[in-house]
C-alpha positions as CSV (number, residue, x, y, z in Angstrom):
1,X,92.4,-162.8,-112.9
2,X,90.7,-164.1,-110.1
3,X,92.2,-162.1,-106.6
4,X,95.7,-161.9,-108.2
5,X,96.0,-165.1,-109.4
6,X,96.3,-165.3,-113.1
7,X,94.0,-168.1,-115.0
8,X,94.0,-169.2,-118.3
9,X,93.4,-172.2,-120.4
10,X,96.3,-171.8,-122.5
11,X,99.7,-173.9,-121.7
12,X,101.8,-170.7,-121.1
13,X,101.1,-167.1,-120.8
14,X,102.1,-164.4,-122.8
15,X,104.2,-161.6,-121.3
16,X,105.1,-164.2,-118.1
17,X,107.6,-166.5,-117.4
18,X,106.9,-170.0,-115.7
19,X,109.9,-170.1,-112.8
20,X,108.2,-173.1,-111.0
21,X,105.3,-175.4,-111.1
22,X,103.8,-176.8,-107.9
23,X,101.8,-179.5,-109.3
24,X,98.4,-180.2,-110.0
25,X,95.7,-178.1,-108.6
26,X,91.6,-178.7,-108.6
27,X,88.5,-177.6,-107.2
28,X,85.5,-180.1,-106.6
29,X,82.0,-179.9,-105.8
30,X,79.1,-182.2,-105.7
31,X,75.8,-180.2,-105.5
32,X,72.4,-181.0,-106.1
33,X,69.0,-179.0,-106.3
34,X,66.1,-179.5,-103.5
35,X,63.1,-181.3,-104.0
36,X,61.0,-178.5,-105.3
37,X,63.2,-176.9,-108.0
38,X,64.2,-180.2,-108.7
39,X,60.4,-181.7,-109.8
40,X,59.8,-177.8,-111.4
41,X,62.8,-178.8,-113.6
42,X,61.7,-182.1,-114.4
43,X,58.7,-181.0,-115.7
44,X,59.9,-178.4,-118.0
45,X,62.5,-180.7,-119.1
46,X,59.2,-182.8,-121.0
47,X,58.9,-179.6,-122.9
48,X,62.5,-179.4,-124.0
49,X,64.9,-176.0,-124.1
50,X,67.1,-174.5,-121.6
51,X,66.3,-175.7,-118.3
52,X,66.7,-172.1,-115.8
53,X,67.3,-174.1,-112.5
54,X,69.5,-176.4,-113.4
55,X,72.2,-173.7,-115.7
56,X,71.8,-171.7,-112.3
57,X,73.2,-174.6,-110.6
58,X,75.8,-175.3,-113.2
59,X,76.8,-171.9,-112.9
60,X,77.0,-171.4,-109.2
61,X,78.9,-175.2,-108.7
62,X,81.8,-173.8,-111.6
63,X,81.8,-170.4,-109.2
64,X,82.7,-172.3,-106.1
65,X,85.1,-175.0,-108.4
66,X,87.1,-172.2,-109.4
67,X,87.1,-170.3,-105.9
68,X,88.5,-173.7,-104.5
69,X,90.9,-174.6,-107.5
70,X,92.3,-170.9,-106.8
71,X,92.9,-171.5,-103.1
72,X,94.4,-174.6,-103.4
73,X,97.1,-173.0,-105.9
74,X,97.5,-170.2,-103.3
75,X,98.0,-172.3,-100.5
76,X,101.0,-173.8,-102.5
77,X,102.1,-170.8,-103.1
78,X,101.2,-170.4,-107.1
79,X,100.1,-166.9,-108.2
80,X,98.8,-168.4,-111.7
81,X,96.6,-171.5,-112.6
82,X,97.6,-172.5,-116.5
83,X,95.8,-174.8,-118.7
84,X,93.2,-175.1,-117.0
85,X,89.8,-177.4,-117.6
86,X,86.4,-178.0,-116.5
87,X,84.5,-181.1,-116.3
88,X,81.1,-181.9,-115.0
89,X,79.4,-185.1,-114.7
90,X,76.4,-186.5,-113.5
91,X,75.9,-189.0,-110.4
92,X,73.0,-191.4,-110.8
């Protein structure tokens, strides 16, 4: 539950009944590392394995998604989020 709004990737929830659906909702954000963690993380990437900087950023852009996807169904006036997805991408 994120601030009294239920989430959950199913298509229903248990225990709840769905009296109305206010459409789609989303959150979106573009972010990108600075210059200097950005070369540090190209270099270990010639190495291979688990990249640090760049699951930090991963992590902290599906934070604010989520945060924005949950004030978006507020301001509609939903108290749950169901079925919901993520998808990332990569801008070249």
């Amino acid at each position: 539950m994120a601030g009294n709004v239920l989430i959950t990737t199913m298509n229903d929830l248990p225990g709840y009944e769905i009296e109305e659906v206010f459409g789609e909702v989303f959150g979106l954000t573009v972010r990108s590392r600075n210059i200097g963690a950005g070369c540090i993380a190209g270099f270990r990437s010639i190495g291979g394995g688990e990249i640090p900087e760049f699951t930090e950023l991963l992590s902290q852009s599906r934070n604010e998604a989520m945060a924005r996807m949950v004030d978006e169904g507020r301001r509609l006036g939903g108290n749950a989020i169901i079925a919901m997805r993520f998808d990332s991408g990569a801008i070249g």
